[in-house]
N, C-alpha and C positions, 0 to 999 in steps of 0.2 A: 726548646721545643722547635725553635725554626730550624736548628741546625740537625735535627734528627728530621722535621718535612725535609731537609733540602738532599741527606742522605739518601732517603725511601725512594725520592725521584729522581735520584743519581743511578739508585739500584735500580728502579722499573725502567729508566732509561737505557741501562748495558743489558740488561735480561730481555729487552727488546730488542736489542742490534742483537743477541747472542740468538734467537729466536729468527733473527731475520737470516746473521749466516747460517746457520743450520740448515734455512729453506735453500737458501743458495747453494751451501756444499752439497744437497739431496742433490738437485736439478744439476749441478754441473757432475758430480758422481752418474747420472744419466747421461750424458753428453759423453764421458766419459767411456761408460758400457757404449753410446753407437759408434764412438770412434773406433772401440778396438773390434767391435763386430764388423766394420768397412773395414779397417785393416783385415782381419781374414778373407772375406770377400775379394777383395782387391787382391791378396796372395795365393787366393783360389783363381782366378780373372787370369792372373799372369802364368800360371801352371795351365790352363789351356790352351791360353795364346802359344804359350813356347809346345806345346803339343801339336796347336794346329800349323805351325810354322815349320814343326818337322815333319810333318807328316806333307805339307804343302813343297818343304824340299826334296823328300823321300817319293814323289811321286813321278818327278821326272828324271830318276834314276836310271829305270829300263832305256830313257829314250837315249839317256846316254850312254849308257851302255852300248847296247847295239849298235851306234853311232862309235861310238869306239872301237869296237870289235871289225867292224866294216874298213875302219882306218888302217888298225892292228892286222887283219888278215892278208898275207902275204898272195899273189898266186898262184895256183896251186893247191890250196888247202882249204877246203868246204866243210864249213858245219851242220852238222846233219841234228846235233840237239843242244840247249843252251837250258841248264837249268842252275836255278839261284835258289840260296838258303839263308837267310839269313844277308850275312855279304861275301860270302861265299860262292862263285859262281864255276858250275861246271859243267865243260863244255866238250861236245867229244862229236868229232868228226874222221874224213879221211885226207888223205896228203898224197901227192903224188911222189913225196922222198922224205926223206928223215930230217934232209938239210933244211926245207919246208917246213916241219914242225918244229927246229931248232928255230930259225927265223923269225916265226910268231913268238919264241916263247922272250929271244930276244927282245924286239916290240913290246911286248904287252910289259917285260921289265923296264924299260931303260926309254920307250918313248910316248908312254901313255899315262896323262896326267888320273887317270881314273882308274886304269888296271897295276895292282902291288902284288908281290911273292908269286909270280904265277910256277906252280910245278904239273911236272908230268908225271901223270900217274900212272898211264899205258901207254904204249906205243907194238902196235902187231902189224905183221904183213898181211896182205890180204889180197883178194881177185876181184876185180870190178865184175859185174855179172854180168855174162856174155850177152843176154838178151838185150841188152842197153846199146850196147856199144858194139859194133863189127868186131872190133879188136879187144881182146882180154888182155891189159895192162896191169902190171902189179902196183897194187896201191896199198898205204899202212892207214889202220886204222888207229888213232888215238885218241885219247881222254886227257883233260887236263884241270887243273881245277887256278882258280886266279881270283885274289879277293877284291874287293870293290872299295875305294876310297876317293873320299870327296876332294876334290882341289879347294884351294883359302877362293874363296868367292863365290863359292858353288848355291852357298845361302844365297847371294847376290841375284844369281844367276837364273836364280829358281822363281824370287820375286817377280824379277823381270825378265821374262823371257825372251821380250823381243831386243833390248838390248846386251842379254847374255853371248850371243855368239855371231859375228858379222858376217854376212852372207857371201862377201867377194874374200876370204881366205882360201875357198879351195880352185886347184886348178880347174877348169873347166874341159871337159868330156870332150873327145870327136866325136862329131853324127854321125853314125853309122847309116850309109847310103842303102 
């Protein structure tokens, strides 16, 4: 008789710890559901960061651009329209000679960390319009197109803009009196 009491309270004793994990594994299986719901969350967080960090790079693209292009233009050669698709940019002005549009396309290949594959897609002669100018010079009008790529730090650069590019690199202009 005692060794069957001492069974019963053996068994009510493990049917209680069995009773007690069970609440445990509920409550930690909860803990469980909000970890992996923070984990989405969190994977949702870093997919807009990294969206709003391109779009935060991708904004000061034109200023480089143009800033490039102003480097890139030889003179001689004026752009009368600059349009961009994509990263595709094209660009179509006049030259005062062929050798002019050879030059630029030089540059924009082989000295500009922002302009790649630049080709020509027209090149015509043409007449400045005499109303402009006393003298009617022949000038070619050309089209070209040049795709846009980032240099390695351009993220860098974007962040920081006031340490992206130092102010004493370029030569310095004469006054015009």
């Amino acid at each position: 008789m005692i060794w069957y009491g001492l069974l019963q309270q053996m068994i009510s004793t493990q049917e209680g710890r069995n009773t007690f994990l069970k609440t445990e594994i509920a409550q930690l299986d909860l803990k469980i559901k909000d970890i992996a719901d923070l984990k989405a969350e969190i994977e949702a967080l870093k997919a807009r960061q990294s969206a709003v960090e391109n779009l935060q790079t991708d904004r000061n693209v034109p200023v480089y651009l143009l800033n490039e292009l102003v480097k890139q233009t030889p003179e001689g050669v004026y752009l009368t329209a600059v349009r961009q698709v994509g990263s595709v940019v094209t660009l179509t002005g006049k030259a005062e000679t062929n050798e002019r549009v050879s030059e630029f396309l030089r540059n924009a290949l082989y000295n500009s960390p922002w302009l790649e594959r630049p080709e020509l897609v027209e090149i015509k002669a043409a007449t400045n319009s005499p109303g402009r100018d006393s003298d009617s010079r022949r000038l070619f009008d050309f089209s070209m197109k040049v795709y846009i790529k980032q240099p390695a730090g351009a993220a860098d650069a974007a962040s920081k803009p006031a340490a992206g590019k130092p102010a004493g690199k370029q030569a310095p202009k004469p006054a015009a009196s």
